[in-house]
Backbone bond lengths (Angstrom), bond angles and torsions (degrees), N, CA, C in turn:
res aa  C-N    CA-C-N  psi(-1)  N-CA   C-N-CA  omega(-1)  CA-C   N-CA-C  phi
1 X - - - 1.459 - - 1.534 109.24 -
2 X 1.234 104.13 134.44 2.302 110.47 -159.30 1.954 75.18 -93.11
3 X 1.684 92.36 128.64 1.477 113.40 178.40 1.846 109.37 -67.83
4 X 1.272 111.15 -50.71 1.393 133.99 -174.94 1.564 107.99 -76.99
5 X 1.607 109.95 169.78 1.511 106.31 175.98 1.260 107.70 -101.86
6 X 1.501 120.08 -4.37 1.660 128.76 156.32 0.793 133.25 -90.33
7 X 1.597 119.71 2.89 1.614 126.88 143.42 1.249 116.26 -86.79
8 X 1.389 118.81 -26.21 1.702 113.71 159.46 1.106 128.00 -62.38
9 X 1.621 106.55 -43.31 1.982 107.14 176.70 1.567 97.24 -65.64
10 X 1.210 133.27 -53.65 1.697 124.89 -176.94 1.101 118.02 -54.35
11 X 1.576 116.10 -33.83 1.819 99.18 165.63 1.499 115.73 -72.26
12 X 1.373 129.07 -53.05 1.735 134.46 153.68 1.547 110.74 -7.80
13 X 1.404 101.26 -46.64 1.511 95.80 -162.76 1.654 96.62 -93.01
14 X 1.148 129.75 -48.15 1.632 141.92 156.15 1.643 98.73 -11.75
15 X 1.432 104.18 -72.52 1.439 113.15 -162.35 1.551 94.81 -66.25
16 X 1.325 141.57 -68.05 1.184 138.36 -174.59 1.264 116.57 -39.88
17 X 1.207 133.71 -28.77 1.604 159.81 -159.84 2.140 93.29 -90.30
18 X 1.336 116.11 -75.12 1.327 115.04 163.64 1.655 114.44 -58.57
19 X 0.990 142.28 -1.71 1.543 124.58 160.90 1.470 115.93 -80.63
20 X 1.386 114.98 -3.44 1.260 92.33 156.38 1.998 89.41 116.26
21 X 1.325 129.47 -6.07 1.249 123.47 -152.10 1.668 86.42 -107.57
22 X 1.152 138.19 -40.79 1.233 129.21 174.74 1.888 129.77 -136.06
23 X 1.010 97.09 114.58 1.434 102.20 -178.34 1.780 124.04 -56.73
24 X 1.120 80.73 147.68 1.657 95.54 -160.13 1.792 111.51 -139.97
25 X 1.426 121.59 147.49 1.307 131.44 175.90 1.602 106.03 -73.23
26 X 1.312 102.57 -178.39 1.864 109.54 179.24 2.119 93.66 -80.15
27 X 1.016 109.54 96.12 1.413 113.18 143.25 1.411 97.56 127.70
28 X 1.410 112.90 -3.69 1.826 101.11 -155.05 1.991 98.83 -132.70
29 X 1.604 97.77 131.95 1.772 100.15 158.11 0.772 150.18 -101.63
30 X 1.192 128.11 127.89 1.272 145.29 -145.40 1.252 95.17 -30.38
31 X 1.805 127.43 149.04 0.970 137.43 151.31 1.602 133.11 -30.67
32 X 1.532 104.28 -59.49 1.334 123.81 -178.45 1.612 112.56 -73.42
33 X 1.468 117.43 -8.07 1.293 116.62 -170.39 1.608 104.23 -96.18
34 X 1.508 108.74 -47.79 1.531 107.49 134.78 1.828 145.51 20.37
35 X 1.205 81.30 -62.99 1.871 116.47 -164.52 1.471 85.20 -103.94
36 X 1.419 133.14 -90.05 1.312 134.90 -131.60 1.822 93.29 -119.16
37 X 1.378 129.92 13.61 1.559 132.03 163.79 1.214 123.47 -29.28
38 X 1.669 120.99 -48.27 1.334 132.62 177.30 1.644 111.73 -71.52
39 X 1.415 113.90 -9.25 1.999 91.42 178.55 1.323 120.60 -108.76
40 X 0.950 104.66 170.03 1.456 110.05 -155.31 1.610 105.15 -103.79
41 X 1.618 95.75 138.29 1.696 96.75 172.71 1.612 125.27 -40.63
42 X 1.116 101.22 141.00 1.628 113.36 -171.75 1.356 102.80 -126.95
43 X 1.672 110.63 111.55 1.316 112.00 168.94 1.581 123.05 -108.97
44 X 1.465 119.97 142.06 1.383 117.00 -170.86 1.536 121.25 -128.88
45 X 1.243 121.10 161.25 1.093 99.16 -161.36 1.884 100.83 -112.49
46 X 1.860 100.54 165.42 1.381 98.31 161.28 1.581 148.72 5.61
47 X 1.147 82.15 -72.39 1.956 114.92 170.29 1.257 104.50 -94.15
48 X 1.069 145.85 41.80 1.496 151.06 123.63 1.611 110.58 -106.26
49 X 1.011 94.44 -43.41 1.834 98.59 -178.78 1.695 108.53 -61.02
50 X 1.435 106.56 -36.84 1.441 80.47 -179.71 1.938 119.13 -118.72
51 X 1.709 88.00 16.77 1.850 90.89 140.01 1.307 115.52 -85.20
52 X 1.342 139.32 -34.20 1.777 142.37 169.39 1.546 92.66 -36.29
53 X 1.466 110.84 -56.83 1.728 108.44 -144.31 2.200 85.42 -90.80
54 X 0.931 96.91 -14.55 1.997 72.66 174.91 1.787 104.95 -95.10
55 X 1.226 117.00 -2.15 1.380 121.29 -179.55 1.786 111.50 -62.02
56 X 2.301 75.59 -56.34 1.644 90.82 169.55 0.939 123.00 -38.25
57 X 1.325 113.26 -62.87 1.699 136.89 -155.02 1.347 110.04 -51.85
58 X 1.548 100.25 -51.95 1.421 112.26 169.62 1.494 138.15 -70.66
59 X 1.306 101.88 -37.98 2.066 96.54 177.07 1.714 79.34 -103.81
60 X 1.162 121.58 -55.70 1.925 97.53 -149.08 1.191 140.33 -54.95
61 X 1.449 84.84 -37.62 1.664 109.34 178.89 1.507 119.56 -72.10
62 X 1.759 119.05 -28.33 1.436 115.75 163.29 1.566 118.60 -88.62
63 X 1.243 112.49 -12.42 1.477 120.88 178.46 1.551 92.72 -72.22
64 X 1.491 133.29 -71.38 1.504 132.16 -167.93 1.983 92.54 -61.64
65 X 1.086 136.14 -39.57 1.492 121.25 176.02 1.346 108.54 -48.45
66 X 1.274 124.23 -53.98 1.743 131.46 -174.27 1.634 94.92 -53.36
67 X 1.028 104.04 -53.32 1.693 103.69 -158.46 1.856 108.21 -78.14
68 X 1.089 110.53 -17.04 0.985 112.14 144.41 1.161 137.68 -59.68
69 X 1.269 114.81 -45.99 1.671 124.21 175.72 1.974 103.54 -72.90
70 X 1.250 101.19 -41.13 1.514 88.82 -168.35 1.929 94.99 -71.19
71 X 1.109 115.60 -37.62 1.174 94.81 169.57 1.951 141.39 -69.53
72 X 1.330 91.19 -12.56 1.930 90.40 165.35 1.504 105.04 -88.57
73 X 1.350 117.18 -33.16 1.459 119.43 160.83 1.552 132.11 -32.83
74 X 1.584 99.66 -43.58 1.500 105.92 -166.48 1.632 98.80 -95.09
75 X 1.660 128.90 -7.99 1.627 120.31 171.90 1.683 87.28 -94.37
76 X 1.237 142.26 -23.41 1.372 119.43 -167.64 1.626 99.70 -84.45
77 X 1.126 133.38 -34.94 1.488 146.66 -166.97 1.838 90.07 -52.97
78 X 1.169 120.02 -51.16 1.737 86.82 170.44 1.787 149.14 -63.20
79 X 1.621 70.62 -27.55 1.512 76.79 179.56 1.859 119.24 -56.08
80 X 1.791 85.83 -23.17 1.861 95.86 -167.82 1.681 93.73 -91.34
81 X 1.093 123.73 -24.24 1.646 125.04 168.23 1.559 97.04 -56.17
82 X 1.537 138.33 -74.07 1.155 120.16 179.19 1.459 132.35 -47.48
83 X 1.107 122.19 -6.64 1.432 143.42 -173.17 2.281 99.94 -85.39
84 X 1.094 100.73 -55.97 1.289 116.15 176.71 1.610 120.98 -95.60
85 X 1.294 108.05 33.64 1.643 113.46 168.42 1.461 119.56 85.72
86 X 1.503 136.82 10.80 1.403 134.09 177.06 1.645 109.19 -50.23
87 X 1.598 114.31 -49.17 1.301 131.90 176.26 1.448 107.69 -23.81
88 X 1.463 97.65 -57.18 1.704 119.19 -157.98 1.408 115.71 -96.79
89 X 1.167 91.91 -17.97 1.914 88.35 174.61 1.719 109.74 -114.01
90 X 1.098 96.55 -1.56 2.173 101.31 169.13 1.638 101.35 -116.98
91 X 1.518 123.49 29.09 1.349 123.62 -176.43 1.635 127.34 21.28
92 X 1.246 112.19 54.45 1.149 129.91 -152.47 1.839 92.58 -93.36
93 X 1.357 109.48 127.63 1.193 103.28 -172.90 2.104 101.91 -130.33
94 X 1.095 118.20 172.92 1.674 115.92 -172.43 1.386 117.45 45.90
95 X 1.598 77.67 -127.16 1.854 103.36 171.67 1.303 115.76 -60.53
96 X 1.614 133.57 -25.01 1.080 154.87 -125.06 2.134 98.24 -77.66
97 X 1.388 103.95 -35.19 1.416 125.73 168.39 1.238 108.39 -41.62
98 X 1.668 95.27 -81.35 1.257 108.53 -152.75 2.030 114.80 -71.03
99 X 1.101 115.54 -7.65 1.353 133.93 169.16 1.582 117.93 -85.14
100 X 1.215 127.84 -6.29 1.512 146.75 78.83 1.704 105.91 30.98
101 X 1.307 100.01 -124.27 1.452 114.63 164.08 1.389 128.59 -51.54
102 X 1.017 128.80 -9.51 1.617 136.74 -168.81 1.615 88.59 -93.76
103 X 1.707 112.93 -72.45 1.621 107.64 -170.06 1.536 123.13 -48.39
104 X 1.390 113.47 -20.28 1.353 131.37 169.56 2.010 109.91 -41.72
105 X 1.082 116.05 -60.84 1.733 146.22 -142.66 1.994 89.01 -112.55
106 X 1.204 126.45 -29.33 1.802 130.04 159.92 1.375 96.11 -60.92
107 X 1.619 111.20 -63.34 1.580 92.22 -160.24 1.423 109.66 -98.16
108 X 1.141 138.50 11.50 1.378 140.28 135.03 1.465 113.61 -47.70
109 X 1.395 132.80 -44.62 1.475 121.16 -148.88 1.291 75.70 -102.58
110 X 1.486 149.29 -44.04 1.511 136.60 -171.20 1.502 111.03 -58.68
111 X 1.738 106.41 -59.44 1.287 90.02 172.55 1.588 134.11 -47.53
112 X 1.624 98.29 -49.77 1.995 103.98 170.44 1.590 102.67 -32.80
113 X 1.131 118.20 -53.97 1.547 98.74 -163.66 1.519 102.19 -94.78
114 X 1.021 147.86 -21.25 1.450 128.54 131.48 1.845 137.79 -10.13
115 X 1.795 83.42 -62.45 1.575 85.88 173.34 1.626 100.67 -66.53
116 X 1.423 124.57 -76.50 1.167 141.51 -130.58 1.671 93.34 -63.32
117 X 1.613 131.64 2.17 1.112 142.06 165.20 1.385 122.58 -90.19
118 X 1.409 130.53 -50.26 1.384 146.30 156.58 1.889 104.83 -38.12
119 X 1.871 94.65 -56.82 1.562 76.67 -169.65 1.488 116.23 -88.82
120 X 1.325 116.09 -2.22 1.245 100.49 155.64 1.741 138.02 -96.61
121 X 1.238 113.93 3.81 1.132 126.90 141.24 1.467 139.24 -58.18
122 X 1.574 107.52 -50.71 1.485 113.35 172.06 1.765 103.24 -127.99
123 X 1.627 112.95 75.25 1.549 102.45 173.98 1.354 113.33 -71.77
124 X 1.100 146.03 -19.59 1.488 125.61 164.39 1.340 121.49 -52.90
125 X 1.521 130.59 -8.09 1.872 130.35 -175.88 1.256 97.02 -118.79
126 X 1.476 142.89 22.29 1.336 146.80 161.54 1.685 89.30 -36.08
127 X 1.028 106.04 -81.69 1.735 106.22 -173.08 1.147 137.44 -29.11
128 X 1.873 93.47 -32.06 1.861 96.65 178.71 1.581 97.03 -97.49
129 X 1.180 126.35 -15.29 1.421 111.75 162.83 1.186 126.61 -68.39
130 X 1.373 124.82 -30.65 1.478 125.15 176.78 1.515 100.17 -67.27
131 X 1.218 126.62 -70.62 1.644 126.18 175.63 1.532 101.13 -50.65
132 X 0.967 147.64 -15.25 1.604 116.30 174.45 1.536 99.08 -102.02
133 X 1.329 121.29 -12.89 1.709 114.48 149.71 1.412 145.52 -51.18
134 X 1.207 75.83 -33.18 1.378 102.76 177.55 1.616 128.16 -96.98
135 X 0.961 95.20 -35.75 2.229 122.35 156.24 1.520 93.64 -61.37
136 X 1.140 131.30 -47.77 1.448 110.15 -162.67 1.942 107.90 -106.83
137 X 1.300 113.37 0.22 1.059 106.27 -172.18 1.761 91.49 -92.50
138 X 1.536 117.97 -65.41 1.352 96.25 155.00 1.781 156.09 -11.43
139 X 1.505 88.19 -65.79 1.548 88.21 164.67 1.869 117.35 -62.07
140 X 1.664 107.93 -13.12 1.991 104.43 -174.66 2.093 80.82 -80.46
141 X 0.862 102.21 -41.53 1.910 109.10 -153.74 1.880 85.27 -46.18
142 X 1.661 103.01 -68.09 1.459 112.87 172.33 1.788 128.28 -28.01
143 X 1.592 89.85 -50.60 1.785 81.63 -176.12 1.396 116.59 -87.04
144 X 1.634 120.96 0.62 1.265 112.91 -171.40 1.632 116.01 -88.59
145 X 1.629 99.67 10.28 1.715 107.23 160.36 1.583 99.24 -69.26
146 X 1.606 123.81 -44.24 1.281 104.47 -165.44 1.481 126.80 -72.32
147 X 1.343 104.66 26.80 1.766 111.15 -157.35 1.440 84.78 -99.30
148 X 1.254 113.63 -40.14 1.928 117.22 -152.54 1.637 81.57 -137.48
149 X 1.392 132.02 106.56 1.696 128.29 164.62 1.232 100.82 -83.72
150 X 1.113 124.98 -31.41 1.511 100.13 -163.09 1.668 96.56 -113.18
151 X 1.545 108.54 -178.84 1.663 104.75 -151.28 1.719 102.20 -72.34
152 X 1.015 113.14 -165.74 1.846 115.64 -173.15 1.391 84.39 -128.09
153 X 1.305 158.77 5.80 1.454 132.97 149.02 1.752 109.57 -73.60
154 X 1.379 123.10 -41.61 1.068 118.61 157.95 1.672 147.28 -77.10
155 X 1.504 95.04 25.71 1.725 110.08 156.94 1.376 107.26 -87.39
């Protein structure tokens, strides 16, 4: 008999682990069972499954389309900034352009493996990482008026 209530959830999850619902190495449980060990199977029916999937259909799938678009939007938006004077009013000289677009795709692939480390370390705070991504990517968007106050046609 497990003395503690964390030798009870580890056998729970042990036993759940041998029924057959999640695979496991010689001695060790699953990661994810870990995190979410204590809940209990949830079964649903038919007619829930395919209100879930028209819910999707309906907000998710055009919400990730938008964000898709605003995101090929926001790497093409320089090319049309050089078109209308960025060159000339951020005195951008050589390479100075094209490092531009390059630092863009550096701190994309650093962050990727940044995130994809955080959340697999602590997947239960996925949530507060996305909102403090988003809290802080905002507040950079915000202060980079204070770099240049006054407009960039009149530099």
């Amino acid at each position: 008999m497990p003395e503690t209530l964390s030798q009870q959830k580890e056998l729970d999850i042990k036993d759940y682990a041998q029924d057959g619902h999640v695979e496991t190495g010689v001695g060790t449980v699953h990661p994810v069972m870990k995190v979410y060990g204590g809940s209990e199977r949830i079964e649903y029916t038919n007619e829930e499954n395919k209100r879930v999937k028209r819910k999707i259909d309906l907000i998710l799938l055009p919400l990730m389309c938008i964000c898709y678009i605003f995101s090929f939007l926001d790497k093409t938006l320089l090319n049309y900034a050089s078109i209308f004077g960025i060159k000339e009013a951020l005195h951008l000289e050589g390479s100075d352009y094209s490092w531009l677009g390059s630092i863009f795709y550096i701190g994309y692939m650093i962050g990727s493996m940044v995130w994809s480390r955080l959340v697999h370390r602590w997947p239960g705070h996925a949530g507060k990482f996305i909102s403090g991504a988003v809290c802080t990517w905002s507040v950079i968007v915000l202060l980079t008026r204070t770099q240049y106050p006054q407009p960039l046609s009149n530099v």
